[in-house]
TORPA-459412 format. One record per residue (C-alpha): residue number from 1; residue in three letters; x, y, z. Coordinates in nm, 4 decimals, m for minus. Example, Ala and Ser with C-alpha at 12.3 -4.5 7.8 and 13.67 -1.06 7.14 Angstrom:
pos  code  c1  c2  c3
1  ALA  1.2300  m0.4500  0.7800
2  SER  1.3670  m0.1060  0.7140
END
This chain:
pos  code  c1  c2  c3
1  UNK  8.8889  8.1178  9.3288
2  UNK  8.7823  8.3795  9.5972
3  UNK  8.6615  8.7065  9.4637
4  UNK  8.9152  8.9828  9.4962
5  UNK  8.7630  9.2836  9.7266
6  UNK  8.7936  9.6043  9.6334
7  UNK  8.7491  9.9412  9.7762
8  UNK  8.4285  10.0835  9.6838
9  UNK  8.5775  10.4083  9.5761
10  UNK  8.8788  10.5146  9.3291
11  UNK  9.1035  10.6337  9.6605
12  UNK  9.3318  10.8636  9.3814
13  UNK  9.0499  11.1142  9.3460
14  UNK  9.1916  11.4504  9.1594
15  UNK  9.1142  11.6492  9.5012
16  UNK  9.3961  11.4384  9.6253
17  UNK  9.6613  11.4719  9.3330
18  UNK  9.5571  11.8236  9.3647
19  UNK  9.6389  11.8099  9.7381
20  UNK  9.9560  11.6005  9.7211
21  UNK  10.0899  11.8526  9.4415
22  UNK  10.0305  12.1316  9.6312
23  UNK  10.1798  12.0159  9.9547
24  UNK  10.4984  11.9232  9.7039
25  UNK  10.4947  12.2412  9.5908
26  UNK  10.5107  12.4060  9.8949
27  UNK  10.7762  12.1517  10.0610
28  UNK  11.0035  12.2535  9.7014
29  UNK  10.9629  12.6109  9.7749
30  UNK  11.1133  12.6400  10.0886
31  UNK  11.4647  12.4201  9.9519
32  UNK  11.7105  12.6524  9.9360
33  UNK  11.8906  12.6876  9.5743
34  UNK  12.2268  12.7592  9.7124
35  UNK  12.2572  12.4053  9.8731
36  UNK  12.1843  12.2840  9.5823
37  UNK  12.5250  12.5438  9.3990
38  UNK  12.7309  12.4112  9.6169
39  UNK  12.6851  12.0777  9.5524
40  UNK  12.6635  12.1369  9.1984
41  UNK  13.0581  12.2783  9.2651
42  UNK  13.1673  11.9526  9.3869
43  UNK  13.1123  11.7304  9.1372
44  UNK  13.1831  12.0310  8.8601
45  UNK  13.5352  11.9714  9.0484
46  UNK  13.5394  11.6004  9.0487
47  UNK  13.5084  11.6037  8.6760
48  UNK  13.7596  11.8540  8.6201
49  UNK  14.0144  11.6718  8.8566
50  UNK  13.9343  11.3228  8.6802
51  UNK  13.7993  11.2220  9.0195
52  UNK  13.5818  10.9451  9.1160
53  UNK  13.2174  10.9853  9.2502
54  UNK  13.0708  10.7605  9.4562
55  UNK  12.6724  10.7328  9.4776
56  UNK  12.4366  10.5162  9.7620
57  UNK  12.1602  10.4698  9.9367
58  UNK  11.8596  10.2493  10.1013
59  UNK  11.5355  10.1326  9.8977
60  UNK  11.4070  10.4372  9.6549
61  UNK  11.7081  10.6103  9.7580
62  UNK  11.8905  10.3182  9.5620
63  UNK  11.6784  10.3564  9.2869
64  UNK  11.7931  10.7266  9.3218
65  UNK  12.1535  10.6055  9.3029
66  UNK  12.1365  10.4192  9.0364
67  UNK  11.9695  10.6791  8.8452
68  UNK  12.2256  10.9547  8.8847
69  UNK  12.4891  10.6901  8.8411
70  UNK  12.3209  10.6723  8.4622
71  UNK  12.2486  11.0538  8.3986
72  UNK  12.6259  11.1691  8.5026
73  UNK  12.8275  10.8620  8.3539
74  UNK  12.6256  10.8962  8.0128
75  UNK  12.4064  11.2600  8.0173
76  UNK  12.6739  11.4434  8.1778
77  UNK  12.9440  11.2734  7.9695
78  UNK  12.8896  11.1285  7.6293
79  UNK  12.9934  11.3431  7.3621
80  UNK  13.1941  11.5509  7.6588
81  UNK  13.6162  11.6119  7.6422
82  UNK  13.5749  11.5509  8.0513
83  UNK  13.3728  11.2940  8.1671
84  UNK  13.2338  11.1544  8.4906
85  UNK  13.3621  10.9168  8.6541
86  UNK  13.0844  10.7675  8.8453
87  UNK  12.9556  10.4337  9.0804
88  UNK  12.6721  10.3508  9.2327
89  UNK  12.7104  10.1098  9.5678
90  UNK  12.3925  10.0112  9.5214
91  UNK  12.4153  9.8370  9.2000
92  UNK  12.7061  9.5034  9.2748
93  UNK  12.4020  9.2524  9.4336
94  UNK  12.6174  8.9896  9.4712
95  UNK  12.9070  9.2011  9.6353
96  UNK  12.6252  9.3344  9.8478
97  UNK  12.4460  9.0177  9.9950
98  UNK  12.8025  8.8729  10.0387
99  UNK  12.9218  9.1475  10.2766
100  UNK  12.5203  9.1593  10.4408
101  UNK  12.5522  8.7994  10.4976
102  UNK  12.9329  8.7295  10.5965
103  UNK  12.9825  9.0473  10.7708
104  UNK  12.6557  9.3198  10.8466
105  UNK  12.4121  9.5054  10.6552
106  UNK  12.5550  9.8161  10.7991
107  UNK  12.8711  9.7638  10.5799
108  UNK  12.7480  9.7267  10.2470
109  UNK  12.8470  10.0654  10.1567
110  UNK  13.1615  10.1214  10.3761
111  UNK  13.3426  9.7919  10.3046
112  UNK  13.2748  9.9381  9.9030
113  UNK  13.4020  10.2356  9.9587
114  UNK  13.6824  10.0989  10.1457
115  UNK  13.8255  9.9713  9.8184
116  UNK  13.8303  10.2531  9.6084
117  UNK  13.8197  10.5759  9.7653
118  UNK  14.0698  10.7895  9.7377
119  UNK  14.1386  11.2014  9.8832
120  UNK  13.8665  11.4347  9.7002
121  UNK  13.6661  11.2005  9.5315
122  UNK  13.3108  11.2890  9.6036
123  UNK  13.0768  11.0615  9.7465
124  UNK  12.7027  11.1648  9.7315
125  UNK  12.4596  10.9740  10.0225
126  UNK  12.0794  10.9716  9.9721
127  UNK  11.8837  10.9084  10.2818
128  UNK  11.5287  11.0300  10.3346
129  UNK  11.5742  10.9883  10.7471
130  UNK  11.9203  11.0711  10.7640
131  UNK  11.9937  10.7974  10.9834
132  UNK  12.0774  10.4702  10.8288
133  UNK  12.3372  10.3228  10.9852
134  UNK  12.5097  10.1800  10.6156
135  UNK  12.4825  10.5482  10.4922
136  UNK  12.6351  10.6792  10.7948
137  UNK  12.9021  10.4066  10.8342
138  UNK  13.0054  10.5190  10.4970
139  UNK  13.0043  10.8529  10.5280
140  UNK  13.2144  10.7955  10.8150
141  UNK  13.4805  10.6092  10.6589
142  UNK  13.4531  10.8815  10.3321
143  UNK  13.5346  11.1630  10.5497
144  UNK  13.8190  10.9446  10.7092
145  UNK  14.0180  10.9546  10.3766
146  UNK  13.9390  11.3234  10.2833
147  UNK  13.6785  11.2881  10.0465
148  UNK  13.4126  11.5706  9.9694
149  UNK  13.0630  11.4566  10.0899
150  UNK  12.7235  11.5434  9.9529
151  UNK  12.3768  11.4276  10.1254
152  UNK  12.0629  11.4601  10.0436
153  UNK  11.7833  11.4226  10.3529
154  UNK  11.4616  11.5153  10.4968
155  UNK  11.3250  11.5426  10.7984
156  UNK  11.5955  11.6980  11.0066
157  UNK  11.8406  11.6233  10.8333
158  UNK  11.9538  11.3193  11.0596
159  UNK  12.2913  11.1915  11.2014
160  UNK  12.3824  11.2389  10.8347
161  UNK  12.3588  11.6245  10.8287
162  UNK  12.6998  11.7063  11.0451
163  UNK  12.8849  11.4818  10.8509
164  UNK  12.8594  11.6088  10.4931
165  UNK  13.0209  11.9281  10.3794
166  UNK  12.7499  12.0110  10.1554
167  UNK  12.3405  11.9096  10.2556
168  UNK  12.1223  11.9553  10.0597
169  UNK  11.7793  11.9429  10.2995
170  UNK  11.4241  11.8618  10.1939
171  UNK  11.2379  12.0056  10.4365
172  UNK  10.9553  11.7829  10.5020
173  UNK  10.8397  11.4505  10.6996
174  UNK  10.5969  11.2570  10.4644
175  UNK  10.8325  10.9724  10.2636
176  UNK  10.6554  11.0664  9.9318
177  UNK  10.7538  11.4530  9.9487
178  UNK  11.1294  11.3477  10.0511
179  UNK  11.1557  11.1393  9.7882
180  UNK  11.0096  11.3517  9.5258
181  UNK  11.2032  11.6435  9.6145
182  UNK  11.5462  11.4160  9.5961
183  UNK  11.4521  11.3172  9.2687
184  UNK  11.4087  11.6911  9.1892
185  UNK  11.7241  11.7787  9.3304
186  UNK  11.8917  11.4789  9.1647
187  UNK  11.7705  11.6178  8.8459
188  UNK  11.8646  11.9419  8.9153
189  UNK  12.2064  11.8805  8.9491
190  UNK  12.2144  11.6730  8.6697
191  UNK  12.0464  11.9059  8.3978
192  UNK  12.2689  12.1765  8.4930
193  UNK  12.5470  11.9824  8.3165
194  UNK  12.3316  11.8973  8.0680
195  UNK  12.1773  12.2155  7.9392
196  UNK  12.4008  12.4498  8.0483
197  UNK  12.6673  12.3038  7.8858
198  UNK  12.4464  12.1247  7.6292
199  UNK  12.5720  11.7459  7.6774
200  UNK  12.2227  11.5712  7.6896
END
């Protein structure tokens, strides 16, 4: 069996965490809280109207999905007189790798939505470039049938930016930042429900 190499240092040295935090920290600060409010308003309407919400996105931002699929359809709602009503694209594999295989990739969110969405649901798109063409293809179609849009993004915001009503914008261009500060925001969002209203 050959011997495994290693490096001949611990690369996560505590001047990096130290480093990586700070540069977070900084990237955090200059989000702006009101984008944030606003999107926070939209699905505080969706639950009030008994409206659907629709979550997606590519790799972590799947993950990210997923996750706020979970904290509004049982955090935000169990124990709750309104509830969300919540689904994550990202979580129907088989649906997924049919429509990637018979059809594209780029429609594995659109041909989704396509079934359910209805005029002011909400659907929320996570997308650390702001340019994947399944996000965008299904932000297309959600604005097609009147439904209010949230998306999350870095960098610049991406071809995604113009076509939500409400961005939320994590201003930075390293992948790790992005993603932290989605999670953030995610969590954000989702809290508010939770201890404001005291449904956790």
């Amino acid at each position: 069996m050959p011997e495994l190499k290693t490096t001949a240092h611990n690369p996560v040295t505590a001047g990096y965490a130290a480093n990586y935090l700070k540069r977070l920290i900084e990237v955090l600060g200059r989000m702006d809280p009101k984008e944030i409010e606003a999107a926070g308003g939209a699905l505080h309407r969706a639950r009030a109207e008994a409206r659907q919400v629709f979550v997606f996105g590519n790799g972590g931002s799947a993950a990210l999905a997923s996750h706020v699929a979970v904290d509004l359809g049982k955090g935000c709602s169990r124990g709750r007189e309104k509830r969300f009503r919540v689904l994550s694209l990202t979580d129907n594999v088989p649906w997924i790798t049919a429509l990637a295989n018979d059809d594209s990739y780029d429609k594995v969110f659109s041909e989704q939505l396509d079934n359910y969405a209805q005029k002011r649901d909400v659907a929320i798109a996570i997308s650390a470039s702001g340019n994947s063409k399944n996000v965008i293809k299904a932000l297309e179609l959600a604005n097609e049938r009147g439904l209010e849009t949230i998306g999350i993004s870095g960098f610049a915001g991406g071809k995604l930016k113009p076509l939500v009503q409400h961005h939320i914008h994590c201003p930075a261009d390293h992948m790790g930042y992005i993603e932290d500060a989605q999670l953030i925001v995610c969590h954000i969002l989702m809290y508010g429900f939770m201890d404001v209203e005291g449904c956790g």
